[in-house]
Chimera marker file (.cmm) of the C-alpha trace (Angstrom):
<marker_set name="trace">
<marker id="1" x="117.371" y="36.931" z="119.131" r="1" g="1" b="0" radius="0.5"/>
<marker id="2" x="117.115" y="34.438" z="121.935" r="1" g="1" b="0" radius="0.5"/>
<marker id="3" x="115.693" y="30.864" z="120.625" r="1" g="1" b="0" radius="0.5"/>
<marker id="4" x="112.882" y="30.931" z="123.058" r="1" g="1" b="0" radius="0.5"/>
<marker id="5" x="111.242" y="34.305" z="122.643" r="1" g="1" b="0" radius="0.5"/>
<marker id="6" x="108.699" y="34.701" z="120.439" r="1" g="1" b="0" radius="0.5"/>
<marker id="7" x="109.273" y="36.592" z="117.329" r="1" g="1" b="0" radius="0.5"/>
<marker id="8" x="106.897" y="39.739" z="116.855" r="1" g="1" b="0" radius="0.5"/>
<marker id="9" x="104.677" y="39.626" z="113.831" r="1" g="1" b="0" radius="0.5"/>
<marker id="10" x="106.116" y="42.036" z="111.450" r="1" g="1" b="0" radius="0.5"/>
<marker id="11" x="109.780" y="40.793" z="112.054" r="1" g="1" b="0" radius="0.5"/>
<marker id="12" x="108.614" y="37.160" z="111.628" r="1" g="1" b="0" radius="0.5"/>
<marker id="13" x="106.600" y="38.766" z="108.218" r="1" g="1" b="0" radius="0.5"/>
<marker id="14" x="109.406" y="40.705" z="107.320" r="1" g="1" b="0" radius="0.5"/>
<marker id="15" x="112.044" y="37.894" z="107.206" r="1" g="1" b="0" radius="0.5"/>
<marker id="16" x="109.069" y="35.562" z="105.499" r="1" g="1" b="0" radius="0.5"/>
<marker id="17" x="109.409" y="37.939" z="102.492" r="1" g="1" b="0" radius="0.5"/>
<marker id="18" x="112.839" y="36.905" z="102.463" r="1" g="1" b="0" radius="0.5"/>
<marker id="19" x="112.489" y="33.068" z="101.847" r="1" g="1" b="0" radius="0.5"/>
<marker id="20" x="112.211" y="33.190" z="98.072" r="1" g="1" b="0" radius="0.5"/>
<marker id="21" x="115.366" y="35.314" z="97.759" r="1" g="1" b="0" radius="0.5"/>
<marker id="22" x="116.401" y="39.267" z="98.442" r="1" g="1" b="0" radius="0.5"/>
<marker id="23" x="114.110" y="41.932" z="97.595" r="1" g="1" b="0" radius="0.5"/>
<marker id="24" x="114.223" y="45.568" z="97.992" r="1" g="1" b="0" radius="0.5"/>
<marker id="25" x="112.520" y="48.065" z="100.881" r="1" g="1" b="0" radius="0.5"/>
<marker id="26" x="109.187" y="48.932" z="99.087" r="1" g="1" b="0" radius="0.5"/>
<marker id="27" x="109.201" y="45.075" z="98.116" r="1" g="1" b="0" radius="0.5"/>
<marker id="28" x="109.321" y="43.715" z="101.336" r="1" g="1" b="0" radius="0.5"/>
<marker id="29" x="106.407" y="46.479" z="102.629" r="1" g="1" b="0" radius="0.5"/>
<marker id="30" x="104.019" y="45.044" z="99.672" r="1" g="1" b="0" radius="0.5"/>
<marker id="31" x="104.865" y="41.170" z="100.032" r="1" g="1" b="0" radius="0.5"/>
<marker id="32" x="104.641" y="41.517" z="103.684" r="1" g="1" b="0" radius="0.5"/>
<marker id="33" x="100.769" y="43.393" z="103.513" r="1" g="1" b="0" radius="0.5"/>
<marker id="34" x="100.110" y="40.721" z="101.199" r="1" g="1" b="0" radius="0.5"/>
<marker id="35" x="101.338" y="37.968" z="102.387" r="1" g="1" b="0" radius="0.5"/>
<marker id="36" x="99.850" y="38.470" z="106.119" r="1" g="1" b="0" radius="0.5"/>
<marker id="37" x="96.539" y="39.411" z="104.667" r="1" g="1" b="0" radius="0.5"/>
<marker id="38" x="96.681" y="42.875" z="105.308" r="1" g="1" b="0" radius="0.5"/>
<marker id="39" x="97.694" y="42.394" z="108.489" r="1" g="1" b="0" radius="0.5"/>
<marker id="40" x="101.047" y="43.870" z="108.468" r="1" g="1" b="0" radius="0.5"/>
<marker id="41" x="101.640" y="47.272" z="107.104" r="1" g="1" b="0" radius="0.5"/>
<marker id="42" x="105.402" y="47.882" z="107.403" r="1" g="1" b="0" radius="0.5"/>
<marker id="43" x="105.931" y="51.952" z="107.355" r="1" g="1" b="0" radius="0.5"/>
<marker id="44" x="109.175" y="52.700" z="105.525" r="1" g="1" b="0" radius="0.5"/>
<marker id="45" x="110.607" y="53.765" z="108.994" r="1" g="1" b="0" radius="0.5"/>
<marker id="46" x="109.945" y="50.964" z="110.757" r="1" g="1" b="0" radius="0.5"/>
<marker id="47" x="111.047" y="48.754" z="107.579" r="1" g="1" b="0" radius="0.5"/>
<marker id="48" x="114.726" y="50.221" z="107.701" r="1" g="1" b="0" radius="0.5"/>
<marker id="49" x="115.124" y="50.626" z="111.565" r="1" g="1" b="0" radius="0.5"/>
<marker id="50" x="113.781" y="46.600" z="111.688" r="1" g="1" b="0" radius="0.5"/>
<marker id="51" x="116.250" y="45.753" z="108.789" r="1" g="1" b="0" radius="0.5"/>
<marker id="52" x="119.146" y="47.350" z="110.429" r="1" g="1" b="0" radius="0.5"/>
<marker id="53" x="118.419" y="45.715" z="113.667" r="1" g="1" b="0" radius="0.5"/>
<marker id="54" x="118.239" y="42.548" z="112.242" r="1" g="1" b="0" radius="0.5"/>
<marker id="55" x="121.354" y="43.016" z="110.149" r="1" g="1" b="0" radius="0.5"/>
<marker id="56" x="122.841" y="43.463" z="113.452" r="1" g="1" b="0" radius="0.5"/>
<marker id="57" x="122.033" y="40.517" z="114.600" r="1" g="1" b="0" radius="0.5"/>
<marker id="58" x="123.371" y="38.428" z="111.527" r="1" g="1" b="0" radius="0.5"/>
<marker id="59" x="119.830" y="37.567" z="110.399" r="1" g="1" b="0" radius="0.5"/>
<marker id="60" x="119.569" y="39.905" z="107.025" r="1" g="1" b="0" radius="0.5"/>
<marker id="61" x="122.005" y="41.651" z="104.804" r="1" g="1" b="0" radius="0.5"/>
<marker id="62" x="122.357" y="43.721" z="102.468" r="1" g="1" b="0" radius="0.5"/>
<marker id="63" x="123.070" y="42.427" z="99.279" r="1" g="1" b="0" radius="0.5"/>
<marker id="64" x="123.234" y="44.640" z="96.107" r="1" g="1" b="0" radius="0.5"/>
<marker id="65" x="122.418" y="48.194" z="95.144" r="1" g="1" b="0" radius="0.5"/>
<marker id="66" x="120.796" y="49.722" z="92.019" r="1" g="1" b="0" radius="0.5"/>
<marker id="67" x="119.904" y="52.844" z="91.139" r="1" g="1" b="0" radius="0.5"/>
<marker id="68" x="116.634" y="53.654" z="89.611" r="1" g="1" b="0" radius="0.5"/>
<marker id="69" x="115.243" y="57.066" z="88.544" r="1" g="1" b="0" radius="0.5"/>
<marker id="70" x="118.334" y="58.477" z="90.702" r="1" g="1" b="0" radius="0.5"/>
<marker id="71" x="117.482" y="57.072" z="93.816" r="1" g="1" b="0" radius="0.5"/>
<marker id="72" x="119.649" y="54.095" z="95.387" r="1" g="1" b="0" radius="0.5"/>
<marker id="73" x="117.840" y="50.015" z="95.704" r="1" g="1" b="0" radius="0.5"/>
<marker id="74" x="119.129" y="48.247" z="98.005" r="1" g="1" b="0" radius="0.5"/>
<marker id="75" x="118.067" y="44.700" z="98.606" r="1" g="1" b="0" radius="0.5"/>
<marker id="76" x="117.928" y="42.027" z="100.728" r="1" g="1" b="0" radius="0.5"/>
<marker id="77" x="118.309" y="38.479" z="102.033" r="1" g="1" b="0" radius="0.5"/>
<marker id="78" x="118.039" y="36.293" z="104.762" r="1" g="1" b="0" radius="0.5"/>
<marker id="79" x="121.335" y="34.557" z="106.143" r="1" g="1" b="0" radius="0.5"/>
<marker id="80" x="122.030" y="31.277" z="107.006" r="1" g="1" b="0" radius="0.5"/>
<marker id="81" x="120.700" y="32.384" z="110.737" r="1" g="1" b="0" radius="0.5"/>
<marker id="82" x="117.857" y="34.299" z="109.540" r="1" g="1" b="0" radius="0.5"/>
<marker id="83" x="116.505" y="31.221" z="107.772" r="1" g="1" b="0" radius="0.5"/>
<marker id="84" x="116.837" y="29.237" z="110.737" r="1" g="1" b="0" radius="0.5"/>
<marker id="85" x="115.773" y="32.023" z="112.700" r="1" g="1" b="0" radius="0.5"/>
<marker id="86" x="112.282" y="32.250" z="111.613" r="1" g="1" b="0" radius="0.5"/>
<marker id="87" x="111.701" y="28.954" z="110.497" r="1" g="1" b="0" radius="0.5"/>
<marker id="88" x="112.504" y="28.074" z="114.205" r="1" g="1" b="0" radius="0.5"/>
<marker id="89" x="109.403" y="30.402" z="114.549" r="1" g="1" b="0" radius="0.5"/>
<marker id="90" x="107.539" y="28.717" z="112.589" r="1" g="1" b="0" radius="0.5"/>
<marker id="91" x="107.814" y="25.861" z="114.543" r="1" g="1" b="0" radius="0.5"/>
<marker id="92" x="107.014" y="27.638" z="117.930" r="1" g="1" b="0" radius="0.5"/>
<marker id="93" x="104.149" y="28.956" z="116.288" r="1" g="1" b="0" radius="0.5"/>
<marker id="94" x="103.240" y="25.547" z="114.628" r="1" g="1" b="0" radius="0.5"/>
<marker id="95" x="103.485" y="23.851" z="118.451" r="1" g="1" b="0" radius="0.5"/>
<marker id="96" x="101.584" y="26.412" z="119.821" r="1" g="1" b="0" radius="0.5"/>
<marker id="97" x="98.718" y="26.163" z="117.469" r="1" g="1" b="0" radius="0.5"/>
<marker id="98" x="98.691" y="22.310" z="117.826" r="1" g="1" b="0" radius="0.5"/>
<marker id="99" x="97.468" y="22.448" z="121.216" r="1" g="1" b="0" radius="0.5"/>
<marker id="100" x="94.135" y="24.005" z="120.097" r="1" g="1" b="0" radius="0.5"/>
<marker id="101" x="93.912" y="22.215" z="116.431" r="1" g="1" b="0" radius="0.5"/>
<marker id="102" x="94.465" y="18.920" z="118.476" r="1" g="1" b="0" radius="0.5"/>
<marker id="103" x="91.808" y="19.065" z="121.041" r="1" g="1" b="0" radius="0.5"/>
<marker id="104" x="88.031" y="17.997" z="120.112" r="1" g="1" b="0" radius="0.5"/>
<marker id="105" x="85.617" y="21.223" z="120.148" r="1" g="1" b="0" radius="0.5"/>
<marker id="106" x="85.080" y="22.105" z="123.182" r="1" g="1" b="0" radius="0.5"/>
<marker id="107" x="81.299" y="22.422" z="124.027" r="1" g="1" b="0" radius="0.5"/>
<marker id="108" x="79.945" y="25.990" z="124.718" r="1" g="1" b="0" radius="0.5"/>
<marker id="109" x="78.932" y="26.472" z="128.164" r="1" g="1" b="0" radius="0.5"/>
<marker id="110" x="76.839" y="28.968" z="129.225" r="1" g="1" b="0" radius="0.5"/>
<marker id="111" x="77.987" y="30.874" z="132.561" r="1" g="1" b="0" radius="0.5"/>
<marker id="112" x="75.712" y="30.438" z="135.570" r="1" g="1" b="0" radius="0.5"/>
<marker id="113" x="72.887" y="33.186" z="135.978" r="1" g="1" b="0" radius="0.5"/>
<marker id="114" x="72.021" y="34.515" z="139.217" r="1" g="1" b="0" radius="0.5"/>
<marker id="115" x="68.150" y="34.880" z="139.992" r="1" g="1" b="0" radius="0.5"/>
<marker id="116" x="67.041" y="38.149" z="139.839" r="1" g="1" b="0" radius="0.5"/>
<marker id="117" x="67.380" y="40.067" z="142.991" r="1" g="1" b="0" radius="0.5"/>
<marker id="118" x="64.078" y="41.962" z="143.955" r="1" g="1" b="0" radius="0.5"/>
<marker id="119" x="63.871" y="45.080" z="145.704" r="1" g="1" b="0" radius="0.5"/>
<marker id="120" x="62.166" y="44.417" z="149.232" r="1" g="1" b="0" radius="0.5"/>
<link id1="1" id2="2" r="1" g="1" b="0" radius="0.2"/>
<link id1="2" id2="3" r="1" g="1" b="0" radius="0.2"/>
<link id1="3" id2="4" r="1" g="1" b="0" radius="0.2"/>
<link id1="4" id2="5" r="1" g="1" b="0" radius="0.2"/>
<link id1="5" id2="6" r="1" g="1" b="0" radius="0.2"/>
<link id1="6" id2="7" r="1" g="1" b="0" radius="0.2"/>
<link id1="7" id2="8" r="1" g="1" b="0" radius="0.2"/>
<link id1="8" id2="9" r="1" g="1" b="0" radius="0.2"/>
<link id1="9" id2="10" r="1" g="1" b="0" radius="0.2"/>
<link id1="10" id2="11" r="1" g="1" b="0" radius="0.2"/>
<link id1="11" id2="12" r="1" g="1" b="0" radius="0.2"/>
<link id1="12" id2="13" r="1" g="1" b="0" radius="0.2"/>
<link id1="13" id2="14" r="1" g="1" b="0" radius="0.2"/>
<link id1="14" id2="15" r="1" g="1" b="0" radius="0.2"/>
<link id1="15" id2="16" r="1" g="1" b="0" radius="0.2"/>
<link id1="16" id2="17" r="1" g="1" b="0" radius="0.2"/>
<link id1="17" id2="18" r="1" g="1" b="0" radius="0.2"/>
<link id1="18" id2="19" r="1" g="1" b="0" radius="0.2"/>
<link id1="19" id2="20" r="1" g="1" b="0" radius="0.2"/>
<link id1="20" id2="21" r="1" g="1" b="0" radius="0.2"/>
<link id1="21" id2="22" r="1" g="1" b="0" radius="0.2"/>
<link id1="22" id2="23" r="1" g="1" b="0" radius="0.2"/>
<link id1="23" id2="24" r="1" g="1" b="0" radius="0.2"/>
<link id1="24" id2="25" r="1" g="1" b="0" radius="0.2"/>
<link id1="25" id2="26" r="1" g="1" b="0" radius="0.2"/>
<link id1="26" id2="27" r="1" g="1" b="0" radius="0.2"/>
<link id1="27" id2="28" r="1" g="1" b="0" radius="0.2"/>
<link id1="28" id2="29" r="1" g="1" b="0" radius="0.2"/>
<link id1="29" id2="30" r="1" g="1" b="0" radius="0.2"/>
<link id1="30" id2="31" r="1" g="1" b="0" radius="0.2"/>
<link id1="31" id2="32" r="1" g="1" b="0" radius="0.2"/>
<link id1="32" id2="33" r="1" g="1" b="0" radius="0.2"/>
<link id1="33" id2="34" r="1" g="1" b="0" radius="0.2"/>
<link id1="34" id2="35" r="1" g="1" b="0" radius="0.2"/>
<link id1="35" id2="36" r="1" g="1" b="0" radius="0.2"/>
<link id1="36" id2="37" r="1" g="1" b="0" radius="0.2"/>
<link id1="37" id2="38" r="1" g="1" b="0" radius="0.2"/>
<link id1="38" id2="39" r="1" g="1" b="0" radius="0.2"/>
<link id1="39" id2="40" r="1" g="1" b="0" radius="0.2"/>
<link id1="40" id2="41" r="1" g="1" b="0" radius="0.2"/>
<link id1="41" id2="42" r="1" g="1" b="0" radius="0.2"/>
<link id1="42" id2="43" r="1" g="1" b="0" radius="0.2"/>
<link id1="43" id2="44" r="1" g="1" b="0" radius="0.2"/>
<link id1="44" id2="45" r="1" g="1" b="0" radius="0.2"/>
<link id1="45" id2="46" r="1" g="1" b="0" radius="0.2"/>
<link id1="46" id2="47" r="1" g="1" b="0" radius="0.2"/>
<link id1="47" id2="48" r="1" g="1" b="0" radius="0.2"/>
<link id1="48" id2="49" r="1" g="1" b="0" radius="0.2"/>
<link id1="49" id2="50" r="1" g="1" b="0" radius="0.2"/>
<link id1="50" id2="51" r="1" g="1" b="0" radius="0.2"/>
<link id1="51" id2="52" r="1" g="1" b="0" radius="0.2"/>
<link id1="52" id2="53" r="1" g="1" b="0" radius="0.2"/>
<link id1="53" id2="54" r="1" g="1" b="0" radius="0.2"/>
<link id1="54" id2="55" r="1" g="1" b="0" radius="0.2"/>
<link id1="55" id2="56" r="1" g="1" b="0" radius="0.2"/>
<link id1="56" id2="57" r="1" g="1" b="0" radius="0.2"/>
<link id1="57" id2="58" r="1" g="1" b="0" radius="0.2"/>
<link id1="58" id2="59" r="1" g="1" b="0" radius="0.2"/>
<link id1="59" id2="60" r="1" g="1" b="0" radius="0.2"/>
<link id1="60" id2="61" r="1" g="1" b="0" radius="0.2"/>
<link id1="61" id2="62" r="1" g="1" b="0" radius="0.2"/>
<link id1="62" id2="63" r="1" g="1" b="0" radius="0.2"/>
<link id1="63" id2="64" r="1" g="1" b="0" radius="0.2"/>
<link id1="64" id2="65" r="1" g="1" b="0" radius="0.2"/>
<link id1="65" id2="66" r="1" g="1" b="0" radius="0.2"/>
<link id1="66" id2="67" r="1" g="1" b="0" radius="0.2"/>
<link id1="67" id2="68" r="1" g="1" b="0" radius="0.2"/>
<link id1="68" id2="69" r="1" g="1" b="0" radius="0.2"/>
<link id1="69" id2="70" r="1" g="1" b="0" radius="0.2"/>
<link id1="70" id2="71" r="1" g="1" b="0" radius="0.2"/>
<link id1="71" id2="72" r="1" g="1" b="0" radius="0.2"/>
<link id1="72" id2="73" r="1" g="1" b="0" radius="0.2"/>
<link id1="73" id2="74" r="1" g="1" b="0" radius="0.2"/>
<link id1="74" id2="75" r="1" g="1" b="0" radius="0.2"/>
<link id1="75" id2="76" r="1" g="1" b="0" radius="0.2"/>
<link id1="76" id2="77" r="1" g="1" b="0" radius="0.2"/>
<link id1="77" id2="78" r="1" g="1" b="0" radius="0.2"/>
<link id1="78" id2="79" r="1" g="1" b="0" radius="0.2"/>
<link id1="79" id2="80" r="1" g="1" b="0" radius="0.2"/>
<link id1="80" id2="81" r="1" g="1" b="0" radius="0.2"/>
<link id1="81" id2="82" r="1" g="1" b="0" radius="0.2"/>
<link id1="82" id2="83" r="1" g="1" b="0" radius="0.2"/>
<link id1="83" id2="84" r="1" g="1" b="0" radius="0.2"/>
<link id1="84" id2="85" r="1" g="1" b="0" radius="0.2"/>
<link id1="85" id2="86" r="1" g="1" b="0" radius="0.2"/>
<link id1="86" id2="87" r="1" g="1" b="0" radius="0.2"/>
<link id1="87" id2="88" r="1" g="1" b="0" radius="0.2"/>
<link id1="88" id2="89" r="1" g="1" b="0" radius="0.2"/>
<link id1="89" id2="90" r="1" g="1" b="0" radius="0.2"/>
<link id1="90" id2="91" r="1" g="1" b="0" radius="0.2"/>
<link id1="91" id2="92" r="1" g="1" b="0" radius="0.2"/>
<link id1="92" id2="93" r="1" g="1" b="0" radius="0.2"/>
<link id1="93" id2="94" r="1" g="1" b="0" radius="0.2"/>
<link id1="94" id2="95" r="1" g="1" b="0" radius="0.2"/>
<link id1="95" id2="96" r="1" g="1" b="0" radius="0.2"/>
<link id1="96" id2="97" r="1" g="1" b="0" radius="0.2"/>
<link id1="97" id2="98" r="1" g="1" b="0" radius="0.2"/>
<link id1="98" id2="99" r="1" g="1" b="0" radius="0.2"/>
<link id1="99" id2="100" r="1" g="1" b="0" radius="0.2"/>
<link id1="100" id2="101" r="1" g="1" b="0" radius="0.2"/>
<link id1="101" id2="102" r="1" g="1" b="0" radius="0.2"/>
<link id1="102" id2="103" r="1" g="1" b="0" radius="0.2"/>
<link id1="103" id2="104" r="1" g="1" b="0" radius="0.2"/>
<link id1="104" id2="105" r="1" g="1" b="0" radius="0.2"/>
<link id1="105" id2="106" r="1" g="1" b="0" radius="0.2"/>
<link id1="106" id2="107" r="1" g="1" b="0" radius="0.2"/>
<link id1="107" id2="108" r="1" g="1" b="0" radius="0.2"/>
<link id1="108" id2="109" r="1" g="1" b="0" radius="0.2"/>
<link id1="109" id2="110" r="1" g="1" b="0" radius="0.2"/>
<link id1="110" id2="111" r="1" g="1" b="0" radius="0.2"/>
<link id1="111" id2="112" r="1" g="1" b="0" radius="0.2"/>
<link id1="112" id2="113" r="1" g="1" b="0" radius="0.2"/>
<link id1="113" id2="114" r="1" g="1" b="0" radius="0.2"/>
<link id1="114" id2="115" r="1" g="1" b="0" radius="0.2"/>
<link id1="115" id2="116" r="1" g="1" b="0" radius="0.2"/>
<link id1="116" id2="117" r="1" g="1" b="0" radius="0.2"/>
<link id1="117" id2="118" r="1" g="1" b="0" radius="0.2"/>
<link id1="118" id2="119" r="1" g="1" b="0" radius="0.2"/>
<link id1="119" id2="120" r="1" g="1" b="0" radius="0.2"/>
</marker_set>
């Protein structure tokens, strides 16, 4: 992922769920609806076609496996890059947000009204 680019949400969500250490598929999908407030509801599809991409690019892998109730766990972690990765977001996100936060309110103008127009 190039450094510049903005991250899309449920990535940057996705690898959040990450920071505190690896967690499984349905794991991530609840952490990440709860952690963005709803916001982001990961569909098991999307979830594994995300985390192989990003395995790809060196910023998650997979971890360990369990089995439970006969079906196979596999979890999670950032790498060393995926930290960095979207803590670098962070930041963007951070700068970008302190050029609003920064400024004094800005007064509410009203857009100029035309007089009405009356049919001759």
């Amino acid at each position: 992922m190039a450094a510049s680019a903005a991250m899309r949400e449920p990535t940057y969500f996705l690898l959040v769920t990450l920071l505190d250490g690896p967690l499984h598929g349905h794991g991530i999908i609840k952490r990440a609806e709860e952690i963005s407030g709803g916001r982001v509801r990961l569909a098991a599809g999307t979830l594994y076609a995300a985390l192989d991409r990003l395995a790809r690019e060196g910023l998650v892998e997979a971890v360990h496996e369990e089995t439970v109730n006969g079906r196979v766990r596999r979890y999670y972690a950032l790498t060393v890059s995926g930290g960095a990765a979207v803590r670098a977001e962070a930041d963007r996100m951070a700068q970008a947000a302190s050029l609003v936060v920064s400024r004094p309110a800005a007064r509410t103008v009203r857009p100029a009204t035309r007089p009405a127009v009356r049919p001759a």
